[in-house]
N, C-alpha and C positions, 0 to 999 in steps of 0.2 A: 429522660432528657437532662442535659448538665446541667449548672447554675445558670452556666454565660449564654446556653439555648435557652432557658424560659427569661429570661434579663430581656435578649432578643428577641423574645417572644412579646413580653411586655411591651417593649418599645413600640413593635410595629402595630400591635394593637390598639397604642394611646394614639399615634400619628394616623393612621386612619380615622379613630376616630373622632380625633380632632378636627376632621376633615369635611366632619357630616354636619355643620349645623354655621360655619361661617358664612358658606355660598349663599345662605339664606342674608344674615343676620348683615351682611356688607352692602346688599343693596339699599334699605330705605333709606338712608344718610346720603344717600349721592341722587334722590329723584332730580334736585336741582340740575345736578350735575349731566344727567341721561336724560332730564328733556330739552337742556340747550343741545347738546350733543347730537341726538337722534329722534327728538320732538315727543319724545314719550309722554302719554298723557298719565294721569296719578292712577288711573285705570287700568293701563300698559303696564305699568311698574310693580302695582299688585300683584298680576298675575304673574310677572317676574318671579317676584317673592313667592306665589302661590304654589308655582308648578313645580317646586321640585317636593314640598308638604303633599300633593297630588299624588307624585310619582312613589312618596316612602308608602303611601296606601296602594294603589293600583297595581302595584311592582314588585310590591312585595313576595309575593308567591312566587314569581318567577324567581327569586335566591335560593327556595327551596329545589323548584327543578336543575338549577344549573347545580345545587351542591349535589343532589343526586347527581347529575351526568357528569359531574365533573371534581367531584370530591370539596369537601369543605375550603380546603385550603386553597384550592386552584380557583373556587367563587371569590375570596376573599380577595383574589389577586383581580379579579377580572373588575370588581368594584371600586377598589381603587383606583388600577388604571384610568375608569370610565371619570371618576371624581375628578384624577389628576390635571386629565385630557378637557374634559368639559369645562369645568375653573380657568384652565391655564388660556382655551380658544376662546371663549365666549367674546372677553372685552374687544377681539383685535381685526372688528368686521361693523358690517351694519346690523341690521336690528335682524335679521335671519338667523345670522350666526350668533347671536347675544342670547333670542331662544333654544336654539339646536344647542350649544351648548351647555348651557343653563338644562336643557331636557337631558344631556348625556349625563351630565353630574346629577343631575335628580334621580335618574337610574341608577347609577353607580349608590349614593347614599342609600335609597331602596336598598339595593342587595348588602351592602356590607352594616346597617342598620339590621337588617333581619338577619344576617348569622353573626352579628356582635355575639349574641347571648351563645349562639351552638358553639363559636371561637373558644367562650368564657368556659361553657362546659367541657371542652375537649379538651383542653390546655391546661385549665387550673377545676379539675371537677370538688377540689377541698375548699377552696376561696371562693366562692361564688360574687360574695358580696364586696368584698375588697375588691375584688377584678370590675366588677359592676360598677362600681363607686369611683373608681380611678379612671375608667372610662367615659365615666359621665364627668365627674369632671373635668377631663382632657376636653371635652367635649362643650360643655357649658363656658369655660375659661377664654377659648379661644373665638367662641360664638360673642361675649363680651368684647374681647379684643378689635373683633372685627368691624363691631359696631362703634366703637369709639375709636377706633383706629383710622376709615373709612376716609375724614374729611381729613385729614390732617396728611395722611398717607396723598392723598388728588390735590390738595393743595402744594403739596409739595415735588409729586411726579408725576398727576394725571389721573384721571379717575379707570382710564383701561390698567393702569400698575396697579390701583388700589383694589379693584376686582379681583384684578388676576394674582397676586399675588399670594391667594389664598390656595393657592393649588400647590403651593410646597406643602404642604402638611401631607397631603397625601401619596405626592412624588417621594417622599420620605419611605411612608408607609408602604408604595406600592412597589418601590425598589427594592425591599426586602422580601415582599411575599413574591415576585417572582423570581430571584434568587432561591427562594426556600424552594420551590416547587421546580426550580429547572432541573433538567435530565431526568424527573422523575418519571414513572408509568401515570399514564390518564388512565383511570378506573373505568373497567366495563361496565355499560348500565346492567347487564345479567346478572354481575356479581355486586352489584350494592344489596341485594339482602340478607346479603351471607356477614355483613359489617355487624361487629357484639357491641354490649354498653361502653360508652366513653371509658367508663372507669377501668378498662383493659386494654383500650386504646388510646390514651391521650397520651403516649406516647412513642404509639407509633407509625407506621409510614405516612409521610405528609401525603402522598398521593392517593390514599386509604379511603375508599366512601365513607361515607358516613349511613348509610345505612338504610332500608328500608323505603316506602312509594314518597313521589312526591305532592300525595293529596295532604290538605290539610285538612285538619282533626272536627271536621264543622258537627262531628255526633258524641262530641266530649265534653260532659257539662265541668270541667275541670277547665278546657280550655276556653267554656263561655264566662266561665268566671273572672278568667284573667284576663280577657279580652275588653270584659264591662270595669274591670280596674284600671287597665290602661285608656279606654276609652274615655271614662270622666277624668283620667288624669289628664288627659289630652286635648278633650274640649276647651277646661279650668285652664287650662297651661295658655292655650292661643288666641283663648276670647279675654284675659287678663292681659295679656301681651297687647293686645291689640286696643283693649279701650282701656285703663287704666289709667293711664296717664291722660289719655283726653277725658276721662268723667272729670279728674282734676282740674285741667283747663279751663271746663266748662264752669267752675266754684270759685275762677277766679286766680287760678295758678298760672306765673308765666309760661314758655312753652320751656324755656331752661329749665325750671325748678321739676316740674310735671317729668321732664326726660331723665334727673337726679333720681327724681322716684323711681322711674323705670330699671334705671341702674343698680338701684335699690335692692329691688325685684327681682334683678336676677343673679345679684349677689348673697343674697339671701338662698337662692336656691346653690351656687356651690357650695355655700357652707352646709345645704343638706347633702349634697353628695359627700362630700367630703368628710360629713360625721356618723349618718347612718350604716353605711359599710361597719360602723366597727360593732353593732349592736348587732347587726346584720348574722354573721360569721359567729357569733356566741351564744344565739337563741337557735332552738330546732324549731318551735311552734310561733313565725312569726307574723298568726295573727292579730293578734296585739299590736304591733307594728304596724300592723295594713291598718287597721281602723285609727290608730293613733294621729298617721297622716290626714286621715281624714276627717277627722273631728278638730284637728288641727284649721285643716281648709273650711271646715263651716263656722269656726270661730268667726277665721278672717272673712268671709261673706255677709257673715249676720256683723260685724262690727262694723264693715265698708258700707252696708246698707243701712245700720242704725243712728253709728257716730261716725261717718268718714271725715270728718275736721274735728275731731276729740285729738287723736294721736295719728295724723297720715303716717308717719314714716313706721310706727309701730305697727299698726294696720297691713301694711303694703309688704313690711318684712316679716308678718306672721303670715301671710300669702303665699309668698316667696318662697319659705321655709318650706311649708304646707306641701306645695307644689314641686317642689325640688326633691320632697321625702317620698312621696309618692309616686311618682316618676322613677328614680331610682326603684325604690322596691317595686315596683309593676318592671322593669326590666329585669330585677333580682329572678320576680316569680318564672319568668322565662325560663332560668336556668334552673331553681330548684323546682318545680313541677313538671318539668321533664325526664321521660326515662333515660334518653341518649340525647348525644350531641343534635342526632339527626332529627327526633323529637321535639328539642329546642327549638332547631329552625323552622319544621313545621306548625309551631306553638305562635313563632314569633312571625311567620309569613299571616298566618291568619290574624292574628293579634294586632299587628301593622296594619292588613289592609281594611279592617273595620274602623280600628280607632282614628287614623289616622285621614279616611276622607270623612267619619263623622265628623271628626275635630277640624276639617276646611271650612266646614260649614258654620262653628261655630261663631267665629268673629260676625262672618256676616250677619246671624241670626239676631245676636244681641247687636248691632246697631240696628238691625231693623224692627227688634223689641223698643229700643228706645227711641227710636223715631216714632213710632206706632202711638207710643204713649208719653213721650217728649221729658223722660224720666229716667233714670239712670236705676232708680226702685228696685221697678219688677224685669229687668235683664241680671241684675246682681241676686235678688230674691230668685231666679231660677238658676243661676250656677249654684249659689244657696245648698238647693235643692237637690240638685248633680253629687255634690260633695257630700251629703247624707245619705243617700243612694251609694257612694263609695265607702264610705264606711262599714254600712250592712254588707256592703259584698264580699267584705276581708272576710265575715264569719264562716262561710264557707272552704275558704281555702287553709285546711291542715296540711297538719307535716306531711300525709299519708298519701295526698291526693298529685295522682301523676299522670302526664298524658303520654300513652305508651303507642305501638304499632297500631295502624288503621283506627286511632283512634278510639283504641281504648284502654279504658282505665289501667292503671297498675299500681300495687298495693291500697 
């Protein structure tokens, strides 16, 4: 592939994926806004924000089937569309079409979320982690945007502009991938097994399977490992998201200062995107790394439950960091512990759909730990506990360890 094809490559992989985490991050700033509008209760509006986290778990595995039946590239396209389409309709109807839409972009993120990583192997199989890291940034950056952008954007055109206007990111992205892929051959399903390792085909035919069945690897203790990485990274990630800032409140913080912190938090996690990639790409055994995130995140748990007013905003942005490092490398792992692209996806269809509806659960659990015990203690005392449980789980994953055809091992 030339320079100015993998540039373009890059591009449309940052705009997709910048695509995948606004649609979420745009709605709680406007509840106001969607319950004068269409009477939504704070109940309704959850589950707004809920369903498309729902869909990256439940939907997952279906990315893996369509890039079998339909080649990597031609799934990639088919997900953004869905992003495009769903972001752009949602606002411009009553509350039918605000779900339906909202469910078409939460499909759409599912599948282009679960072959992020097989993209990252088939395009860039030498950068894993700089590809990883620029994505997730793309990703986390515009997710911030969204959420401070939100009131300001409806105050000044309307809260359907401010929704909808998150669907250019992936109108970007989606105009390219189906560009790339027109005129080309759709891959027969008979012949995806005959697809070899990335590393012989990244580059070439966009229309090319990617290779191999579309089960996922559920008898690979390789892929239950990176599954239980991504999972507490994902619990940590959305039950911090979600009370965080109200444990704050509750100690006496305005709701401004408490949302500052929040901001905080997830500034702190680009700066982990954005620095881990480079440690990433220089080490081959980056277990080190996986545990480091993690002993990182039990710092911040045991400090939030020991001294949470000693140093909040240190506290909050060693969290942040934590959680941003870990995140990132639990996507890295995607692409280095797979043998092919197609692997990837199957690594990351399973991976998605565990981590990601345990991780729905999690917000709700810890408010219902702290209700239960009217404490904020022993719900941070068990994320705690989550994040040292990730840390042991890095020891397992070496250089060596790969999840290969049907699920099993290679090298």
């Amino acid at each position: 592939m030339s320079r100015t094809g993998r540039l373009a490559v890059v591009a449309a992989l940052l705009a997709v994926a910048a695509s995948t985490r606004s649609p979420l991050t745009s709605v709680p700033p406007l509840v106001g806004d969607l319950d004068r509008a269409l009477g939504l209760s704070s109940v309704a509006v959850g589950l707004l924000t809920a369903l498309p986290v729902l869909c990256m778990g439940a939907l997952a595995p279906v990315a893996t089937l369509l890039a079998v039946r339909l080649g990597l590239d031609r799934a990639m396209t088919v997900g953004a569309v869905a992003i495009a389409v769903g972001t752009a309709v949602r606002p411009w109807g009553g509350v039918p079409l605000l779900y339906g839409g909202t469910f078409v972009a939460g499909a759409g993120i599912a599948v282009v979320g679960a072959l992020l990583p097989g993209a990252v192997k088939r395009h860039f199989p030498r950068r894993p982690g700089a590809m990883t890291g620029a994505y997730m940034a793309a990703m986390m950056t515009t997710a911030t945007l969204a959420a401070a952008l939100a009131v300001p954007v409806s105050g000044a055109a309307g809260w359907r502009v401010s929704l909808g206007v998150w669907a250019l990111p992936a109108a970007v992205g989606a105009v390219w991938w189906v560009l790339r892929v027109r005129g080309t051959a759709r891959p027969a399903a008979a012949a995806v097994a005959e697809a070899g390792p990335v590393g012989a085909g990244a580059g070439g035919p966009v229309g090319a399977p990617v290779g191999g069945s579309a089960r996922l690897p559920w008898r690979s203790p390789t892929a239950w490992l990176v599954t239980a990485y991504l999972t507490t990274s994902s619990v940590m990630f959305y039950s911090l998201l979600a009370w965080v800032a109200p444990s704050y409140v509750d100690r006496g913080w305005s709701d401004g200062a408490a949302g500052l912190l929040l901001a905080g938090f997830s500034a702190a996690q680009l700066g982990a995107a954005l620095l881990v990639p480079l440690a990433v790409d220089r080490v081959r055994d980056r277990r080190g790394l996986y545990a480091a995130a993690g002993v990182v995140n039990v710092l911040g748990l045991v400090a939030l439950v020991v001294a949470p007013e000693w140093s909040p905003w240190a506290v909050v942005l060693l969290l942040g960091f934590g959680n941003g490092a870990a995140f990132t490398l639990g996507l890295t792992q995607l692409v280095e512990h797979a043998a092919t692209s197609h692997d990837s996806a199957r690594l990351a269809g399973m991976a998605f759909l565990v981590s990601y509806l345990v991780a729905a659960l999690g917000p709700t659990g810890v408010g219902a730990l702290h209700d239960a015990a009217g404490s904020w203690t022993p719900p941070f005392v068990l994320l705690a506990v989550v994040a040292v449980a990730q840390a042991a789980t890095a020891a397992g994953l070496g250089p060596a360890r790969r999840v290969g055809a049907e699920g099993v091992e290679r090298g």
